[in-house]
N, C-alpha and C positions, 0 to 999 in steps of 0.2 A: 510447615511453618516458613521454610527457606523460600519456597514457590511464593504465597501469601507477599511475603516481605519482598520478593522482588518485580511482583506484579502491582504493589502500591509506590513503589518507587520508579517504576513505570508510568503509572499512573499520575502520580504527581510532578513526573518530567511534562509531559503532556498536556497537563493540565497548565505550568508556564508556558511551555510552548504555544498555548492558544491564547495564555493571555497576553504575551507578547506580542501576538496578532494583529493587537487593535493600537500598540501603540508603545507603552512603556518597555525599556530596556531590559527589566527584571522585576522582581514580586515585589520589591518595594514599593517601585510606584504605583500611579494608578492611573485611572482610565477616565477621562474628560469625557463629557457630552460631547463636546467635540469629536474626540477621538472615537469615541463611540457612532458616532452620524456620518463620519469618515468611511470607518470601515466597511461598516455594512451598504450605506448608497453608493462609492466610488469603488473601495474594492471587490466587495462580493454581488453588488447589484441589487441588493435588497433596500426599495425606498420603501422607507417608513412615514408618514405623516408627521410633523413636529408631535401631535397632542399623542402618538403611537410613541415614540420615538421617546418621550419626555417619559411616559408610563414605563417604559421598556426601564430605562434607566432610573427611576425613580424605585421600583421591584427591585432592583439587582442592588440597588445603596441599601443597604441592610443598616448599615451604623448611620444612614442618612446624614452623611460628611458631602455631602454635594460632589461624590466622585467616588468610583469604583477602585477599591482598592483588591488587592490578591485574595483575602478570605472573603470579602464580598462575591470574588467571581465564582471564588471555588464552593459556597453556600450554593448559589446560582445554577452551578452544571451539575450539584451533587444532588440538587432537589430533584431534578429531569425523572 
């Protein structure tokens, strides 16, 4: 149980840590189209097409608040 509990708390470091990736400071905030088209074409290289790019981020807004918030991400990486 000990193992379990410190591999989700691992897991859950990690999972801000990536979402801090794209942008926000911490799990409070969240993640802009912007900041989202940022990440992926300038710093990882990955160009997406605007109509790719809007879908991408349109999937991931779960609460469709017009921005990625921490349990939107974490829905996101946990569907994978």
């Amino acid at each position: 149980m000990a193992n379990e509990m410190q591999r989700d708390h691992l897991e859950g470091e990690e999972l801000i840590e990536a979402f801090k990736g794209f942008g926000p400071t911490n799990e409070k905030d969240s993640i802009s189209y912007e900041m989202l088209r940022q990440t992926l074409n300038e710093d990882e290289g990955i160009v997406l097409s605007e109509y790719e790019l809007t879908e991408l981020f349109e999937m991931a807004d779960y609460d469709k608040d017009a921005k990625i918030g921490y349990t939107d991400f974490c829905r996101l990486m946990m569907a994978r």
